[in-house]
C-alpha positions in Angstrom: -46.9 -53.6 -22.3 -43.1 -53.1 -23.9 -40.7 -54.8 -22.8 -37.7 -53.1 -20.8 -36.1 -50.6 -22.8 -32.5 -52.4 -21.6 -33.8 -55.5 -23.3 -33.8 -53.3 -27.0 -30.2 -51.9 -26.0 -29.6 -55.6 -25.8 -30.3 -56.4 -29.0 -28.9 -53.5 -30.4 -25.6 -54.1 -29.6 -26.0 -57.6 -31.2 -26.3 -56.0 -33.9 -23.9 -53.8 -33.8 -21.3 -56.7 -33.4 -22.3 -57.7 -36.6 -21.8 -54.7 -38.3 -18.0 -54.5 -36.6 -17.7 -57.6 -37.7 -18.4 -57.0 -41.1 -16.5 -54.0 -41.5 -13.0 -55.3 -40.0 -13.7 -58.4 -42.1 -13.5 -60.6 -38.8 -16.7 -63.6 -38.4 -14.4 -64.1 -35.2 -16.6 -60.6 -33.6 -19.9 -61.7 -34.3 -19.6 -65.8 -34.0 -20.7 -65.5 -30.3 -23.8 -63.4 -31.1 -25.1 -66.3 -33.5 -27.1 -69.4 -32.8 -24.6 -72.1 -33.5 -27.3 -73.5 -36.1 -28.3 -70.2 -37.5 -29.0 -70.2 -41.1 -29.3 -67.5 -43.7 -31.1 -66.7 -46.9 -30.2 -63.9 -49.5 -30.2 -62.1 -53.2 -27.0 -61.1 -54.7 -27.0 -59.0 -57.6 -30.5 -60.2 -57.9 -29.8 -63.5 -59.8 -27.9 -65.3 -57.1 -30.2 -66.4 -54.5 -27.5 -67.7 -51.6 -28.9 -70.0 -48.1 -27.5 -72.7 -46.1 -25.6 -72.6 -42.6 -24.4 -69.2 -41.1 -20.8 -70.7 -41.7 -20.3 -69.5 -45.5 -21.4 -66.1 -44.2 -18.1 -65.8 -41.6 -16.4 -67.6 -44.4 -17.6 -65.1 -47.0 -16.4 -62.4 -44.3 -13.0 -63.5 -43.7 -12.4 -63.8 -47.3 -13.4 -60.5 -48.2 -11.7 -58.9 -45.6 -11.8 -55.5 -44.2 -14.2 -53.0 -45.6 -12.4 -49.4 -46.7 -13.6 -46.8 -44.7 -16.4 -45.5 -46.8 -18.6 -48.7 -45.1 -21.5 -47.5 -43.4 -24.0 -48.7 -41.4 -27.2 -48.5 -39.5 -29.5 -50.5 -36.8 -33.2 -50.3 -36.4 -34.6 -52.8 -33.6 -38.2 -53.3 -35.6 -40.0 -55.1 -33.2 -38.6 -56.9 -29.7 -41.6 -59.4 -28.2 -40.6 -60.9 -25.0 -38.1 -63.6 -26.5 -38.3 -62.5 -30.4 -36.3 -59.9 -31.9 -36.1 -58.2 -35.4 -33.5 -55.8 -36.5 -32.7 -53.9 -39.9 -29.5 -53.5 -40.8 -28.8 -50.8 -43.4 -25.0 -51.5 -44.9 -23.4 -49.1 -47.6 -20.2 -49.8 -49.0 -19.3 -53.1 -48.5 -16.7 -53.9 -51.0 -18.8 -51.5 -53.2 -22.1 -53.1 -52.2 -25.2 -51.7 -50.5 -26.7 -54.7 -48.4 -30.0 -54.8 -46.1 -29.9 -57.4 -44.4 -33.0 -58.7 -41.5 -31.1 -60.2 -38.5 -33.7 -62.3 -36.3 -33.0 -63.3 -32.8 -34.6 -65.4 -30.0 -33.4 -64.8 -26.3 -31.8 -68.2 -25.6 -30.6 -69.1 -21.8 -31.3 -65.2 -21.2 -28.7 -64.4 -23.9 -29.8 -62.7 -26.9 -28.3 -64.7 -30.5 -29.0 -64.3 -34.0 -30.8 -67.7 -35.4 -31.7 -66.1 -38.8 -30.0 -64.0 -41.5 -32.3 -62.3 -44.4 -30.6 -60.3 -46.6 -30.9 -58.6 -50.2 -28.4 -56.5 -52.9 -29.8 -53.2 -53.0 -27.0 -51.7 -55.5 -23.5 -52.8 -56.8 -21.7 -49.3 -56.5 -19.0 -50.9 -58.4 -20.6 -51.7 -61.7 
């Protein structure tokens, strides 16, 4: 049996903070929407491998900034079990990157938060 189709909206929208938050440049949007000891774990330019606490991912936000308005982006809620979440988010154009990133959630206190960040360079547009 699948769970509540309101419950995928949910977790959607999650996700979609994240992308807002991305494009404006602004950690402030999504901080809410993650688990205050989320971590997360990536590949830039596929040499740098990056992990540690969710805080040098706002901080890598805010120092960035805002995102021209060529950024893109998509959701796909993979799979939603009860209290477990997975969403793809497809990014093009950040600061002439092209990101996937795996956001994974648990449904804490009946609120849905992100406790895990997966990510990987597809493309540097800019070299």
């Amino acid at each position: 049996m699948r769970d509540d189709i309101k419950e995928f909206s949910a977790v959607e929208q999650v996700a979609r903070k994240f992308c807002e938050a991305v494009k404006k440049g602004d950690s402030s949007i999504v901080k809410p929407y993650f688990y205050e000891k989320a971590c997360f774990f990536g590949q830039l330019n596929e040499q740098t491998y990056q992990s540690g606490s969710i805080e040098e991912f706002y901080k890598t936000i805010d120092t960035f900034g805002a995102c021209d308005d060529n950024y893109i982006s998509r959701v796909d809620v993979i799979s939603l079990e009860k209290t477990i979440a997975t969403v793809r988010v497809i990014e093009d154009n950040w600061h002439g990157y092209k990101f996937t990133d795996f956001l994974i959630m648990n449904k804490i206190n009946g609120t849905w938060k992100i406790v895990s960040k997966v990510y990987d360079t597809l493309e540097n547009l800019n070299e």
